[in-house]
PDB file of N, H, CA, C and O in Angstrom:
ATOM      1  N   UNK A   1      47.368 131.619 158.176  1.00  0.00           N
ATOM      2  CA  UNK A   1      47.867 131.079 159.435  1.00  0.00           C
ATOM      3  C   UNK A   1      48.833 132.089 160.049  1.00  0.00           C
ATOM      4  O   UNK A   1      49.539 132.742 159.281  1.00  0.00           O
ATOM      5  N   UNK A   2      48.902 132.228 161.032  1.00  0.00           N
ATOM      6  H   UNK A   2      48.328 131.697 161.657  1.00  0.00           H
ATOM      7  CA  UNK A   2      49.783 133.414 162.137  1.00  0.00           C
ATOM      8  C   UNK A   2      51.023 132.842 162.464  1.00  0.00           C
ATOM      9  O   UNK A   2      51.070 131.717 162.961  1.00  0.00           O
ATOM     10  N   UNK A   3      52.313 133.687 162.170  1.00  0.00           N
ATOM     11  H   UNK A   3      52.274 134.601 161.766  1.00  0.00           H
ATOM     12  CA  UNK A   3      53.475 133.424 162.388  1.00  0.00           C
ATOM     13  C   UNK A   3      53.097 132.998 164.207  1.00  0.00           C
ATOM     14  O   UNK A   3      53.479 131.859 164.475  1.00  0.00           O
ATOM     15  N   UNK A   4      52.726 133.413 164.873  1.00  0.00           N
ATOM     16  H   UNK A   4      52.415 134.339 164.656  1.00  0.00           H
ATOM     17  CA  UNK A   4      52.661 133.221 166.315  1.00  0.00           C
ATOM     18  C   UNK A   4      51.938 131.490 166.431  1.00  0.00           C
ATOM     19  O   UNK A   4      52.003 130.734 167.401  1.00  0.00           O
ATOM     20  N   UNK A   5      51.482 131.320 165.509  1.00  0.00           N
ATOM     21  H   UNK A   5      51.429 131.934 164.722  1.00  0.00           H
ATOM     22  CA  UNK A   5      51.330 129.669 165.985  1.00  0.00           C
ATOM     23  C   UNK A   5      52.188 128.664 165.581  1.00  0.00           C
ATOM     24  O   UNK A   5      51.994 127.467 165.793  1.00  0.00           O
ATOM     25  N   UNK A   6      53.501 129.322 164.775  1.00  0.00           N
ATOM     26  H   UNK A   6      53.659 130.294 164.602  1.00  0.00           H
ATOM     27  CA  UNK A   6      54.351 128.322 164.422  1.00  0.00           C
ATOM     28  C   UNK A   6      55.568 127.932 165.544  1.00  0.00           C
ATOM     29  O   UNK A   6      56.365 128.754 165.994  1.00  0.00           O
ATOM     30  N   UNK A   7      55.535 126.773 165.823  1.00  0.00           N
ATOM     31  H   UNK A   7      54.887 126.105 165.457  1.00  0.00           H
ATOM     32  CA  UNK A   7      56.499 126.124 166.550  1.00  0.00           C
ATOM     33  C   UNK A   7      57.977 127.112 166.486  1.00  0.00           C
ATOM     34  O   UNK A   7      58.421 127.491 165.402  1.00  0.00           O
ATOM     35  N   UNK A   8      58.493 127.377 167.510  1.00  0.00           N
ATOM     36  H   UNK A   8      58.132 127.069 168.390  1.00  0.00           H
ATOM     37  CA  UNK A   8      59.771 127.754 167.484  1.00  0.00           C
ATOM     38  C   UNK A   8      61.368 126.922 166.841  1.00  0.00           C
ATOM     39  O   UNK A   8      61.957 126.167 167.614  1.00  0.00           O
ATOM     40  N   UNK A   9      61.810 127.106 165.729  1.00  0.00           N
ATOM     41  H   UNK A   9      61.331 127.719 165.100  1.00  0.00           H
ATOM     42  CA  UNK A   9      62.620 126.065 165.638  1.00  0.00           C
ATOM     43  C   UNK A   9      64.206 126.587 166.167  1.00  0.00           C
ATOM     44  O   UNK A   9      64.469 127.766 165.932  1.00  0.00           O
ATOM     45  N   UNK A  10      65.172 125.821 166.809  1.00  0.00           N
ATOM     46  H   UNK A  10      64.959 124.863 166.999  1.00  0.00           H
ATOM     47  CA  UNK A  10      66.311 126.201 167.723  1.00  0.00           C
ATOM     48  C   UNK A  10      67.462 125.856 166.523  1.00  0.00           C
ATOM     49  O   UNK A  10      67.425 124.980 165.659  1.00  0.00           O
ATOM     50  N   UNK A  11      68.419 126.802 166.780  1.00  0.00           N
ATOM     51  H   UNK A  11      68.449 127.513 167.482  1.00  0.00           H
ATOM     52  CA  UNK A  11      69.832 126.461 165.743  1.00  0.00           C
ATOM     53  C   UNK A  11      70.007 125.026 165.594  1.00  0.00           C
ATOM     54  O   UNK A  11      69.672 124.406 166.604  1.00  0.00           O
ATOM     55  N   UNK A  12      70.432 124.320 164.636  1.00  0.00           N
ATOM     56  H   UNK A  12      70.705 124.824 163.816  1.00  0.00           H
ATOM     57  CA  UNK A  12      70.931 123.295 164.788  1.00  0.00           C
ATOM     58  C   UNK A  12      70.086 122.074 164.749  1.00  0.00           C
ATOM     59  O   UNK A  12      70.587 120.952 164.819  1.00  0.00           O
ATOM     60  N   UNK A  13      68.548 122.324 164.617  1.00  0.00           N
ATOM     61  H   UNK A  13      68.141 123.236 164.561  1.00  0.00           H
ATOM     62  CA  UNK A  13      67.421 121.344 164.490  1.00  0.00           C
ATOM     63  C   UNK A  13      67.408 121.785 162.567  1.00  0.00           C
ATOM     64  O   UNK A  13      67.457 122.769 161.829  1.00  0.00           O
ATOM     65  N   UNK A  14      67.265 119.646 162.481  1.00  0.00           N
ATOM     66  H   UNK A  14      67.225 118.846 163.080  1.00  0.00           H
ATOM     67  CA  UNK A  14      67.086 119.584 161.284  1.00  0.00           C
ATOM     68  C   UNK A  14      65.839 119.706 160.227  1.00  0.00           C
ATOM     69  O   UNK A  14      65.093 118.756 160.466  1.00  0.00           O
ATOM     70  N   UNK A  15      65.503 120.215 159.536  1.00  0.00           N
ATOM     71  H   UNK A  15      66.109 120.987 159.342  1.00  0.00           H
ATOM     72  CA  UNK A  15      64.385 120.341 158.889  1.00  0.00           C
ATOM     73  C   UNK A  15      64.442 120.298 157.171  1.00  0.00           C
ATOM     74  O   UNK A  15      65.400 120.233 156.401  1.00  0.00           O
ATOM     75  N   UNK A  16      63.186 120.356 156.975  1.00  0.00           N
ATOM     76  H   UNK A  16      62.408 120.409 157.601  1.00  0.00           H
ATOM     77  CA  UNK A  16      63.166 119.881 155.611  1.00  0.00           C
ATOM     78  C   UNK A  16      62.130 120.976 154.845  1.00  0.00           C
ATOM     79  O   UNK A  16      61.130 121.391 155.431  1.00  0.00           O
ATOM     80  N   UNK A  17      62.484 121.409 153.436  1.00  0.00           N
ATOM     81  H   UNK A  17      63.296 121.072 152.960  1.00  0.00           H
ATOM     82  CA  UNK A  17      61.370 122.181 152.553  1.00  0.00           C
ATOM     83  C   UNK A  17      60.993 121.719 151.566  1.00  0.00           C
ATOM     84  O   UNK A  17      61.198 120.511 151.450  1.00  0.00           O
ATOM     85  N   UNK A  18      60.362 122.355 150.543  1.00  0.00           N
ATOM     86  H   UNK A  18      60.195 123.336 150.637  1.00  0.00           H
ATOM     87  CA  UNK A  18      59.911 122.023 149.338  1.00  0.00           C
ATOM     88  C   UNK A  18      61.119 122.560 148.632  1.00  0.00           C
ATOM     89  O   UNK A  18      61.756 123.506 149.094  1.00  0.00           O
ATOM     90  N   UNK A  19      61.392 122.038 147.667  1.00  0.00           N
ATOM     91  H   UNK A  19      60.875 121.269 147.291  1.00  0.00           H
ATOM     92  CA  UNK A  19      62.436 122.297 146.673  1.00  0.00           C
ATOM     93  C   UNK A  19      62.510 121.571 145.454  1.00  0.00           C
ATOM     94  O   UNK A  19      62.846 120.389 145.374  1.00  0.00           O
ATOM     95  N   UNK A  20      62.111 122.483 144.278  1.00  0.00           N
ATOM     96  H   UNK A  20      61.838 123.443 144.343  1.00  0.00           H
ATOM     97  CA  UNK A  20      61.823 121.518 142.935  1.00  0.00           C
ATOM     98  C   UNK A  20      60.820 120.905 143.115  1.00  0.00           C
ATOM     99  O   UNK A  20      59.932 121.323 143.858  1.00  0.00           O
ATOM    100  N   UNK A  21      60.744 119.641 142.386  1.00  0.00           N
ATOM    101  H   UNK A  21      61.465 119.301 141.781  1.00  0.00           H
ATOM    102  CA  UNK A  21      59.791 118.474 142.138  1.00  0.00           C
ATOM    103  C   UNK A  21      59.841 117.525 143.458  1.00  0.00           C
ATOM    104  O   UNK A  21      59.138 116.528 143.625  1.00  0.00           O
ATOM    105  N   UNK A  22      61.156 118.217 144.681  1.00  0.00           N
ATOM    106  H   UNK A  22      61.726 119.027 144.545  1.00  0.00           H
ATOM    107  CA  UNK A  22      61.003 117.377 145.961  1.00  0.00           C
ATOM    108  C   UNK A  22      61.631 118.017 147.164  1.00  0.00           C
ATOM    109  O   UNK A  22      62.055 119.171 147.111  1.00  0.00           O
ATOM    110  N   UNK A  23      61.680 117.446 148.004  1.00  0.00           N
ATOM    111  H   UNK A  23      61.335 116.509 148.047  1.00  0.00           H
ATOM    112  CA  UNK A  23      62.250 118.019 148.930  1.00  0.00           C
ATOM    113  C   UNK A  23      64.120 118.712 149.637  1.00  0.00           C
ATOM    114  O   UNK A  23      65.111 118.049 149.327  1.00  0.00           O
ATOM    115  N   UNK A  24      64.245 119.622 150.259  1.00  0.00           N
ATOM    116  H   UNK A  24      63.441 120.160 150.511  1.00  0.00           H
ATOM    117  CA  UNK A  24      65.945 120.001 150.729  1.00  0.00           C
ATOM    118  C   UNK A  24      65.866 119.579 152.108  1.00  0.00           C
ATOM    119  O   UNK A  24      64.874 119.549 152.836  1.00  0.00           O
ATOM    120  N   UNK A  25      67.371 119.174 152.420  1.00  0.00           N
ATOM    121  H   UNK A  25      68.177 119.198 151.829  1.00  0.00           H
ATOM    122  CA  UNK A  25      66.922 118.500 153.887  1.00  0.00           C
ATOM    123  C   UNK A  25      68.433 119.266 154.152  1.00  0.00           C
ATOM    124  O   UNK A  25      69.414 119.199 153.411  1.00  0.00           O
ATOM    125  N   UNK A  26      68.281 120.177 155.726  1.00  0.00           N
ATOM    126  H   UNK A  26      67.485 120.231 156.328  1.00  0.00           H
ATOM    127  CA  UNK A  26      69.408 120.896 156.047  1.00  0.00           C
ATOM    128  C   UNK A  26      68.975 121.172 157.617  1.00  0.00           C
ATOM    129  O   UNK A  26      68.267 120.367 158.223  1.00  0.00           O
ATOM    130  N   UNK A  27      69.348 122.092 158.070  1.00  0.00           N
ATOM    131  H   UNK A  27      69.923 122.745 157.578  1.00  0.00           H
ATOM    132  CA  UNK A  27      69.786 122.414 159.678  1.00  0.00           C
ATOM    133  C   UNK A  27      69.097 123.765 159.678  1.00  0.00           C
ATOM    134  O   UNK A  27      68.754 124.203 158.580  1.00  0.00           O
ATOM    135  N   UNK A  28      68.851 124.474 160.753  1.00  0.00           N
ATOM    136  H   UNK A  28      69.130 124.118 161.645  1.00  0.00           H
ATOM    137  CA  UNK A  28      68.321 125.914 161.327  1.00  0.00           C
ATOM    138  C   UNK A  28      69.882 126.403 161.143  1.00  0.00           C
ATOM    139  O   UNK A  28      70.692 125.539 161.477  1.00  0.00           O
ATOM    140  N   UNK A  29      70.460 127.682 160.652  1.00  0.00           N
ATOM    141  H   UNK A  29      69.801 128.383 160.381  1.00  0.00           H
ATOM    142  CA  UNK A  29      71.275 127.957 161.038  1.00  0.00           C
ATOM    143  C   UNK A  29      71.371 129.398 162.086  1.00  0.00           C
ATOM    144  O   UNK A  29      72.278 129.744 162.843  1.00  0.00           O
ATOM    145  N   UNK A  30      69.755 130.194 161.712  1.00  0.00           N
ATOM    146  H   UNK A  30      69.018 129.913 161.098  1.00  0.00           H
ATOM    147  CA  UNK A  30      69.393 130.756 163.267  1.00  0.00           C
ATOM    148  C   UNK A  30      68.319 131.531 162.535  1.00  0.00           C
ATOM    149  O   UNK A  30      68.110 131.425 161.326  1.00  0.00           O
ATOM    150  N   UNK A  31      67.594 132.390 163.441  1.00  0.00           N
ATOM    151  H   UNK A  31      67.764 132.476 164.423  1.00  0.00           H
ATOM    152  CA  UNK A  31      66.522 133.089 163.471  1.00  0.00           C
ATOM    153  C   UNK A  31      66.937 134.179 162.714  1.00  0.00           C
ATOM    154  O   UNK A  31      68.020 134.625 163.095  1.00  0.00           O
ATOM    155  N   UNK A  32      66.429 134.767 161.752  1.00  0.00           N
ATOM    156  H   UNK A  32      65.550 134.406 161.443  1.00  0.00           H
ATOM    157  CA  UNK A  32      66.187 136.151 161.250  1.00  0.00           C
ATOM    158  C   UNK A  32      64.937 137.091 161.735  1.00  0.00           C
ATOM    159  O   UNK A  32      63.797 136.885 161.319  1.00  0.00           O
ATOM    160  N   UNK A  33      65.215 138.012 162.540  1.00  0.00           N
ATOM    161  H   UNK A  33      66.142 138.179 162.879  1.00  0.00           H
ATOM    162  CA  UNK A  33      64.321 139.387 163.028  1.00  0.00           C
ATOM    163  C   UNK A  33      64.593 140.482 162.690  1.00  0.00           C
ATOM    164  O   UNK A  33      63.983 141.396 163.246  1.00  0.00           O
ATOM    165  N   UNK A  34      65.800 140.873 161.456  1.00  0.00           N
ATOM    166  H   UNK A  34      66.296 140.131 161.004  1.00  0.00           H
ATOM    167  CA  UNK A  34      65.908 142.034 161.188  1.00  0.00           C
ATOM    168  C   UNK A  34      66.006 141.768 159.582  1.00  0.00           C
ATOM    169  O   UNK A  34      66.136 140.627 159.138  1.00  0.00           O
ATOM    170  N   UNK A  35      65.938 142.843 158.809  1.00  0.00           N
ATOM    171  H   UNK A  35      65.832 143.770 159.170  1.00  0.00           H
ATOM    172  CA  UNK A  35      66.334 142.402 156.962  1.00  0.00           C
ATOM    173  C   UNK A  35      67.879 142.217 157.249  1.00  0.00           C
ATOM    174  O   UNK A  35      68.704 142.868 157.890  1.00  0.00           O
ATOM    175  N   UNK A  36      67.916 141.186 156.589  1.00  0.00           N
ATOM    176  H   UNK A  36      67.246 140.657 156.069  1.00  0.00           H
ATOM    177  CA  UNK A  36      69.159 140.312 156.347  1.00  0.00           C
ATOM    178  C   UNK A  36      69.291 140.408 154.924  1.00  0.00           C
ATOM    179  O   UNK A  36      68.312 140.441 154.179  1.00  0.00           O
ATOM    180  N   UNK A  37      70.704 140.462 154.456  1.00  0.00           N
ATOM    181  H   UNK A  37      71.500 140.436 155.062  1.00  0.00           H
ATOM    182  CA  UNK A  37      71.641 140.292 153.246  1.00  0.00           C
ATOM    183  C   UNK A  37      72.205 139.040 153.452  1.00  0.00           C
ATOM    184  O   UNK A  37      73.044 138.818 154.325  1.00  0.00           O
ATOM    185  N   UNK A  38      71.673 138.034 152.501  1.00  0.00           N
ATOM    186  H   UNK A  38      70.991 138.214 151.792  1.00  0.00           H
ATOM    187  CA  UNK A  38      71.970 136.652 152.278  1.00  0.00           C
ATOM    188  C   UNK A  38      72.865 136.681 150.951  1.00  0.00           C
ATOM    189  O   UNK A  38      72.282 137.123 149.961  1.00  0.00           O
ATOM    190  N   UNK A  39      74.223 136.269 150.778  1.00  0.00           N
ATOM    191  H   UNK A  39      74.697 135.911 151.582  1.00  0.00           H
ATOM    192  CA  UNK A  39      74.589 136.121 148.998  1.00  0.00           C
ATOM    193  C   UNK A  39      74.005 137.864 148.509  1.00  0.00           C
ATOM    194  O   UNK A  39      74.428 138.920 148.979  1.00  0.00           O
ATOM    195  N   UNK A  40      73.279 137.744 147.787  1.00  0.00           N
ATOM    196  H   UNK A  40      72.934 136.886 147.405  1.00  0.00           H
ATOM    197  CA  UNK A  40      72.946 138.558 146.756  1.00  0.00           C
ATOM    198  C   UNK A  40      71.364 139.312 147.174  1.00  0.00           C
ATOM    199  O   UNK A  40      71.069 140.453 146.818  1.00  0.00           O
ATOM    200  N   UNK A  41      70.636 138.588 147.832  1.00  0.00           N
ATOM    201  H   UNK A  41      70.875 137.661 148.122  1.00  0.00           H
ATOM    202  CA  UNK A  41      69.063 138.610 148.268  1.00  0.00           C
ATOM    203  C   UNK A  41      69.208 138.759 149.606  1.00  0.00           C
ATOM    204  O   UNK A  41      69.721 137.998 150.427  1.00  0.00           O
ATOM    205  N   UNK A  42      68.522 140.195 149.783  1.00  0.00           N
ATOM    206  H   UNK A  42      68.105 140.813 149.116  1.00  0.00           H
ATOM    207  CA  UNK A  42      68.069 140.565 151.080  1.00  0.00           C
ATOM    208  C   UNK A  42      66.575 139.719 151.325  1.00  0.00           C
ATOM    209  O   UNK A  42      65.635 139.549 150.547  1.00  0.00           O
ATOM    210  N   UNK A  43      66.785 139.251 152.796  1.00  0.00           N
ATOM    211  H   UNK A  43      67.548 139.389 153.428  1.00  0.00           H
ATOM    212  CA  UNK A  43      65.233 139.039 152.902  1.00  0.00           C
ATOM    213  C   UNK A  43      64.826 139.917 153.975  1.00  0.00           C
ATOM    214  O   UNK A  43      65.554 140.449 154.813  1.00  0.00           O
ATOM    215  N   UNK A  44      63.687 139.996 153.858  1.00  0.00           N
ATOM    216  H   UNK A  44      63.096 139.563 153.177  1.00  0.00           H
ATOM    217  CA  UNK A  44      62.848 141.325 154.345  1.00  0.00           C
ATOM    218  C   UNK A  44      62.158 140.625 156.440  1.00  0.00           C
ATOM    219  O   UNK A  44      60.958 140.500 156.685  1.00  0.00           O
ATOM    220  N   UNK A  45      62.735 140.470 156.992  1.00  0.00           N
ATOM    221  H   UNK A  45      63.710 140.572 156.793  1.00  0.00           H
ATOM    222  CA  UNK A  45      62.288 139.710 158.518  1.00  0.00           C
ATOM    223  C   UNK A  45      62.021 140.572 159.493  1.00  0.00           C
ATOM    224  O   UNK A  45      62.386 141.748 159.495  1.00  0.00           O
ATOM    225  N   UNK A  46      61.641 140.249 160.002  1.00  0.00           N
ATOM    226  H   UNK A  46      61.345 139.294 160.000  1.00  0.00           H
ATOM    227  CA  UNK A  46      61.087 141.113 161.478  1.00  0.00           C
ATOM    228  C   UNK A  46      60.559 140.599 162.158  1.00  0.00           C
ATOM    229  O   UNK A  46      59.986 139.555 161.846  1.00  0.00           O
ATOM    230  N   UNK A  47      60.492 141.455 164.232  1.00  0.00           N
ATOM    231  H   UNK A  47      60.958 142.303 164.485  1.00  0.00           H
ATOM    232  CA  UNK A  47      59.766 139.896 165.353  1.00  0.00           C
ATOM    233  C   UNK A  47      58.758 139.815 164.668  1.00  0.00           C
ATOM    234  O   UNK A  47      58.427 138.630 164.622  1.00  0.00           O
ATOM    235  N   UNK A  48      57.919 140.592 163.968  1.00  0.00           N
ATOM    236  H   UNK A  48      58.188 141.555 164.005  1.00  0.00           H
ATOM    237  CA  UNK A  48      56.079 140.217 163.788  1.00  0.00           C
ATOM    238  C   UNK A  48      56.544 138.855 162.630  1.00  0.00           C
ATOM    239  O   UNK A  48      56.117 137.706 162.743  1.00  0.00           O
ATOM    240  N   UNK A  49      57.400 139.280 161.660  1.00  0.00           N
ATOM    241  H   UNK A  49      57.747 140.213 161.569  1.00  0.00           H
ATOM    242  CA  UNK A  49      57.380 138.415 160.470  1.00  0.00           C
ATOM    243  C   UNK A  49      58.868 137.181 160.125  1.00  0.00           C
ATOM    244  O   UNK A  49      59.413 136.745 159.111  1.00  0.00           O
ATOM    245  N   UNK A  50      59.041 137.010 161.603  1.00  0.00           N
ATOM    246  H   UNK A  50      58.598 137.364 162.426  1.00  0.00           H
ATOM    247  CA  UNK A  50      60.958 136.442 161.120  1.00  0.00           C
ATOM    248  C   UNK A  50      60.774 135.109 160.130  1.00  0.00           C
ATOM    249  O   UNK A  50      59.783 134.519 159.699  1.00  0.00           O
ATOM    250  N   UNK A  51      62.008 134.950 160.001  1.00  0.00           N
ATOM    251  H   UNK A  51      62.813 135.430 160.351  1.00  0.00           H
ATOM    252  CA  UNK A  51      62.535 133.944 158.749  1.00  0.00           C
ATOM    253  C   UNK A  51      63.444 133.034 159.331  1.00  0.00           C
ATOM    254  O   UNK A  51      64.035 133.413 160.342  1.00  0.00           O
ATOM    255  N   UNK A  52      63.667 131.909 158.887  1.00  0.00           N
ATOM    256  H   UNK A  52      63.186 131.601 158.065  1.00  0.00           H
ATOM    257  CA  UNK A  52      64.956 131.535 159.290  1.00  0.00           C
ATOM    258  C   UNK A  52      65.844 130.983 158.551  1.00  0.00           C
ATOM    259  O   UNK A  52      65.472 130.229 157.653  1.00  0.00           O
ATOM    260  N   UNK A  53      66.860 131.170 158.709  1.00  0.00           N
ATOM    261  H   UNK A  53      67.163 131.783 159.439  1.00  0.00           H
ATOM    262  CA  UNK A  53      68.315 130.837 158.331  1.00  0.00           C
ATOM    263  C   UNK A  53      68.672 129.599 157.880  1.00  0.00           C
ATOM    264  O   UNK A  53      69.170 128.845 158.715  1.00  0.00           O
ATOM    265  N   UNK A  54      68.550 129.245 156.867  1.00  0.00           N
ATOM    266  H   UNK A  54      68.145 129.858 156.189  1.00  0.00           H
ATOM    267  CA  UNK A  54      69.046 126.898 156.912  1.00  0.00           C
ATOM    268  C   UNK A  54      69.629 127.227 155.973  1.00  0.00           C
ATOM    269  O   UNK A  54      69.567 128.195 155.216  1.00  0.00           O
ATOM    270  N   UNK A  55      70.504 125.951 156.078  1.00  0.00           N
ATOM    271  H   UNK A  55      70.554 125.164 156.693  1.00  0.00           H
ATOM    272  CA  UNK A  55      71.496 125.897 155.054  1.00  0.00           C
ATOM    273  C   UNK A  55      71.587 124.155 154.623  1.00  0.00           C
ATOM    274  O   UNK A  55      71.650 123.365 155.565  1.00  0.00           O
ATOM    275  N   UNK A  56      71.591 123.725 153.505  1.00  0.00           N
ATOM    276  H   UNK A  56      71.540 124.366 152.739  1.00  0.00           H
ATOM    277  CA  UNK A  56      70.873 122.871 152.782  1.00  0.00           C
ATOM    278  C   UNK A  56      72.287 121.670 153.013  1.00  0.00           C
ATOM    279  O   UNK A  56      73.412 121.967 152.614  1.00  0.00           O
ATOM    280  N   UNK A  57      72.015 120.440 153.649  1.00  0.00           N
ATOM    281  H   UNK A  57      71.100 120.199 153.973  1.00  0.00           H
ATOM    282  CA  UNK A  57      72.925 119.449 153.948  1.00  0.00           C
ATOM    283  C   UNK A  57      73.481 119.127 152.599  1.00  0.00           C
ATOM    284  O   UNK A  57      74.677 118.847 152.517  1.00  0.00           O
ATOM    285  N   UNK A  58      72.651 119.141 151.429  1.00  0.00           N
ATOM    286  H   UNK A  58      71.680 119.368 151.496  1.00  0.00           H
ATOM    287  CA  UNK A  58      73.783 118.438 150.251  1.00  0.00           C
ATOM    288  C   UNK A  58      74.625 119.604 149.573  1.00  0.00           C
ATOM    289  O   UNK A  58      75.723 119.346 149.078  1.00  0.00           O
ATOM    290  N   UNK A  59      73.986 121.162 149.553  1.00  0.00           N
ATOM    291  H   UNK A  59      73.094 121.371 149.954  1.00  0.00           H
ATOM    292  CA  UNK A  59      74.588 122.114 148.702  1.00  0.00           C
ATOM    293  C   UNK A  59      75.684 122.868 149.484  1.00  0.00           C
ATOM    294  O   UNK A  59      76.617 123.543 149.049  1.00  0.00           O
ATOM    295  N   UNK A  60      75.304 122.556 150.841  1.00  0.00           N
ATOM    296  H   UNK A  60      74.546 122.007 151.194  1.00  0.00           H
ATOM    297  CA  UNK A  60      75.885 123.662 151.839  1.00  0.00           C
ATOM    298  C   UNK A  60      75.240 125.353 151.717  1.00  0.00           C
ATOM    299  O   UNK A  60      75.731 126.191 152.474  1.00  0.00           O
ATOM    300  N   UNK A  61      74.424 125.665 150.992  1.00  0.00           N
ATOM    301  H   UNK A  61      74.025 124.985 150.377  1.00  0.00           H
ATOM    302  CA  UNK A  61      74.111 126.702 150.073  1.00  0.00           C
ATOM    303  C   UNK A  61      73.110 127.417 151.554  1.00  0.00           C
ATOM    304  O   UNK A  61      72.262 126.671 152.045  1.00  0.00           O
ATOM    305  N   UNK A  62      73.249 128.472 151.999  1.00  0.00           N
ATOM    306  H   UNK A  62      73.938 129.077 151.600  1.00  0.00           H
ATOM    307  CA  UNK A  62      71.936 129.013 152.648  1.00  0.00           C
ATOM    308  C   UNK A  62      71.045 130.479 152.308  1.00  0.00           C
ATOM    309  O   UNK A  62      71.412 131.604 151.967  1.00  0.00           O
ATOM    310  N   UNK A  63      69.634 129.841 152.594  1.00  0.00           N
ATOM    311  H   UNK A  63      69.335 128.928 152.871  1.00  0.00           H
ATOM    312  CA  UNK A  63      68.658 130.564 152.526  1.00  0.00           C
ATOM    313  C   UNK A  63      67.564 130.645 153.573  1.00  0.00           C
ATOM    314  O   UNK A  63      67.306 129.906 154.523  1.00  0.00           O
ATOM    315  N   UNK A  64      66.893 131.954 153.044  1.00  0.00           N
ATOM    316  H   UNK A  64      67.102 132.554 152.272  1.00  0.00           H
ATOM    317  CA  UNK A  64      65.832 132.372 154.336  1.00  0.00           C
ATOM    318  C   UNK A  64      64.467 131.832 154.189  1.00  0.00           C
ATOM    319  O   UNK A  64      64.020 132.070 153.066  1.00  0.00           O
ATOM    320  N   UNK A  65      63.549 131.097 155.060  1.00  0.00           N
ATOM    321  H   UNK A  65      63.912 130.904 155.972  1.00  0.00           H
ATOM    322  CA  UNK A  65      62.318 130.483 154.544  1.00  0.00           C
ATOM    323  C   UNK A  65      61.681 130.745 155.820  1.00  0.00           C
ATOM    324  O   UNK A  65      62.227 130.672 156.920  1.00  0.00           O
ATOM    325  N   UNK A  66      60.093 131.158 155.500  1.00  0.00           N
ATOM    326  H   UNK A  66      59.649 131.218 154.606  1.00  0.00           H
ATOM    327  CA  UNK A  66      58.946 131.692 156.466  1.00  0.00           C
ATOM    328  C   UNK A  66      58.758 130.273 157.307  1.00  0.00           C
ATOM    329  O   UNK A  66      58.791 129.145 156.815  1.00  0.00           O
ATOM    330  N   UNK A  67      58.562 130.598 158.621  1.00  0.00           N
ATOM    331  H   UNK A  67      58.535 131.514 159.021  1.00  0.00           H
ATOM    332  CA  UNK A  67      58.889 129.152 159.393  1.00  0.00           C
ATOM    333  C   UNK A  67      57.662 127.890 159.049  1.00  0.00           C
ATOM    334  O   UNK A  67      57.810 126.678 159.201  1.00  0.00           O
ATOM    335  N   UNK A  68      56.193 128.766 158.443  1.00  0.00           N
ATOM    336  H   UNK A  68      56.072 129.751 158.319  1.00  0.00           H
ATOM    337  CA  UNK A  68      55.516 127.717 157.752  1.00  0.00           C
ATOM    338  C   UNK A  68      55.842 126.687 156.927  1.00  0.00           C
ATOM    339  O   UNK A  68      55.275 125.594 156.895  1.00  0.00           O
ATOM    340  N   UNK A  69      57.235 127.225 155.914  1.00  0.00           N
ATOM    341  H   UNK A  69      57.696 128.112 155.940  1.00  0.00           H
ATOM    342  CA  UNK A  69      57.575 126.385 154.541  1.00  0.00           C
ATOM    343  C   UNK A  69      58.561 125.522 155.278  1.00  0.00           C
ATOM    344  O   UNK A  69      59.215 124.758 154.568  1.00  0.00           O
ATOM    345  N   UNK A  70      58.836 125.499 156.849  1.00  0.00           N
ATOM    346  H   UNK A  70      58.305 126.119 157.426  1.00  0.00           H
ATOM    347  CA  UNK A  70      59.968 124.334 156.756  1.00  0.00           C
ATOM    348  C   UNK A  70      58.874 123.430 157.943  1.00  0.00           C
ATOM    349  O   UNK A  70      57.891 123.763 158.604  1.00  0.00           O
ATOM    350  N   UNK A  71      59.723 122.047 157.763  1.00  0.00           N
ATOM    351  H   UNK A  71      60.522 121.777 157.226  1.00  0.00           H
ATOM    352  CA  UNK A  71      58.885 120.904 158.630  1.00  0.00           C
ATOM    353  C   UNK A  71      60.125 120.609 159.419  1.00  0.00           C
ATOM    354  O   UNK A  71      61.229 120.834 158.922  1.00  0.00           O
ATOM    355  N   UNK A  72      60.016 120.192 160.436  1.00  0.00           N
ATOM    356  H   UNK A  72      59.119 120.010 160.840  1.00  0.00           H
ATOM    357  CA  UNK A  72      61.480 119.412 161.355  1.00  0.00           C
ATOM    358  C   UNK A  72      60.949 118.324 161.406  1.00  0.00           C
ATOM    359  O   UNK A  72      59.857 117.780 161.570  1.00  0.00           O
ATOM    360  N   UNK A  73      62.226 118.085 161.182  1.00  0.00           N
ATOM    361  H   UNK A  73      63.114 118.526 161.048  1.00  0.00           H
ATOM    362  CA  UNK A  73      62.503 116.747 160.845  1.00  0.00           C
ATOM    363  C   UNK A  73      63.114 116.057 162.719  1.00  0.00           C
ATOM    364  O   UNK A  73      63.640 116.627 163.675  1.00  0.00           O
ATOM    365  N   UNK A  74      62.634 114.492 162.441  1.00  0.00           N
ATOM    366  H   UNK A  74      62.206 114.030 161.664  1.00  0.00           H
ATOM    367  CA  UNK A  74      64.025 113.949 163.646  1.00  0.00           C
ATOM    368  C   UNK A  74      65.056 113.786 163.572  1.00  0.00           C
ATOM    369  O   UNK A  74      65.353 113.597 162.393  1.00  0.00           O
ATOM    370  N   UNK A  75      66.087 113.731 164.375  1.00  0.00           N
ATOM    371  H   UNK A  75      65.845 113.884 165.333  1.00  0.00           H
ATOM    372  CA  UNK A  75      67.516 113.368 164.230  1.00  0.00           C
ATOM    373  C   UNK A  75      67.579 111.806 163.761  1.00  0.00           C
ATOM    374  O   UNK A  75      68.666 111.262 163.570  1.00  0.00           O
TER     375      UNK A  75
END
């Protein structure tokens, strides 16, 4: 599937991933288009390939995920 058919998601829209045996439920905290240094793990992003930024409502903890692996959620 082509990064170009995935929905655009905006700062601050909530969404949800796979995590463990279930799901993480957190916020956009913004677009990644360049390699980013997260914590300890660079992730590798770019316009052809960006990532985005969430940060997980129960851990506070953030990480970078290909915009396929997240779903938005409603408010």
């Amino acid at each position: 599937m082509s990064q170009q058919s995935q929905p655009e998601l905006q700062e601050g829209e909530k969404v949800a991933w796979k995590f463990g045996a279930g799901k993480a439920v957190g916020h956009v905290d913004h677009k990644l288009t360049e390699p980013t240094k997260v914590g300890s793990r660079t992730y590798k992003a770019s316009e052809e390939n960006p990532k985005y930024l969430v940060q997980s409502d129960k851990s506070g903890g953030k990480a970078a995920h290909n915009p396929d692996k997240l779903e938005k959620l409603e408010d």
